[in-house]
C-alpha angles and dihedrals in degrees: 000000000000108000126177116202128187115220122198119179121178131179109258125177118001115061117237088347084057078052104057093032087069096041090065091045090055087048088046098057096041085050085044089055105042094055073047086062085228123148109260119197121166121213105180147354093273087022124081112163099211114193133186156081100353096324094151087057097050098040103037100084084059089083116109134052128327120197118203114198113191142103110291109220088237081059111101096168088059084234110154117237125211103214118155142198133207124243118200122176115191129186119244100256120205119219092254090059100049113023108204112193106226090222090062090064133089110192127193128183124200144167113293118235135186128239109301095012104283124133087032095191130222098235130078101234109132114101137216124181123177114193095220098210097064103015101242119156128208127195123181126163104146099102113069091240133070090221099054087041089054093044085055086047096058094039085057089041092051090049090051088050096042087060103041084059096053083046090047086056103038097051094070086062100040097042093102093054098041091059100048091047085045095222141063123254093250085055092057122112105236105172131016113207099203098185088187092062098033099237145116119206124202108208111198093049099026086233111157128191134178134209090068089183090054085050100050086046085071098263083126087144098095092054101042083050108065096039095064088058097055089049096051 
């Protein structure tokens, strides 16, 4: 079954290593996709819309926080440093599923850039929307048109919605639980990347890999793998 996910990563604790730690997350999923033979498109500098044979299913247990322990280059005393970054996954949402009333938006278009700055365009094209009731922002300037930029925001900004209602509804169950754990589900640590030792372990399943560098360049098979079959 086609299936289109949308992938945000963002640096969390950690500073520039948080940063770079994410950067190569992001890499790692677009590389992942395309020896998937999915369909790869990036929105935005945290975005990327995958779409493809069952690519929601696959991707969707990589939500949650990921903790990288290595040295970072900037380190002279060779000490290892513990950053993080945050994975979400989120499902393509169509308009019948999530109604967003068009009053409740401020957009805002500006001048596309590429990564780092550079090719600043002339035309205004890059879109921004913030859904005023919750707060939620949404950037896209990848397509060459304001209108498509601003069609892939609101897809992104459906899908966000789309999941702040199933958590809504789901936190009343899971109240109880929450508290004696003391933190959300989105707050757990789910994989721990140690460069030192060479290995990558998955938390909630106690699945441990080796060859880290093999695995950021997008061979993520070994290691969803067997997790599936852990989990089966």
């Amino acid at each position: 079954m086609i299936q289109t996910a949308i992938l945000e990563i963002r640096a969390g604790t950690g500073g520039e290593e948080a940063g770079l730690f994410a950067a190569e997350l992001y890499r790692m999923y677009l590389r992942f996709a395309q020896k998937m033979g999915w369909k790869a498109r990036e929105l935005d500098r945290n975005f990327a819309e995958i779409t493809g044979e069952n690519a929601y299913t696959i991707l969707k247990n990589e939500s949650g926080v990921h903790r990288v322990q290595r040295i970072p280059k900037t380190e002279r005393s060779g000490r290892i440093h513990t950053s993080t970054a945050t994975v979400a996954v989120l499902p393509q949402v169509s308009p019948r599923e999530v109604e967003v009333n068009p009053s409740q938006l401020k957009t805002e278009t500006f001048r596309a850039s590429g990564h780092g700055g550079q090719n600043v365009q002339k035309v205004e094209t890059a879109v921004r929307i913030t859904h005023l009731p919750t707060g939620v922002v949404v950037t896209c300037q990848d397509e060459r048109s304001q209108m498509q930029n601003r069609e892939k925001a609101m897809e992104v900004l459906r899908s966000k919605l789309y999941q702040m209602m199933q958590e809504q509804q789901k936190s009343s169950v899971d109240q109880l639980r929450r508290q004696q754990v003391g933190t959300a589900e989105r707050a757990e640590k789910i994989r721990t990347w140690n460069f030192p030792q060479d290995r990558i372990t998955d938390h909630r399943t106690g699945v441990s890999v080796g060859n880290i560098e093999a695995i950021l360049d997008g061979d993520l098979h070994q290691l969803l793998e067997k997790i599936r079959k852990k989990t089966n």
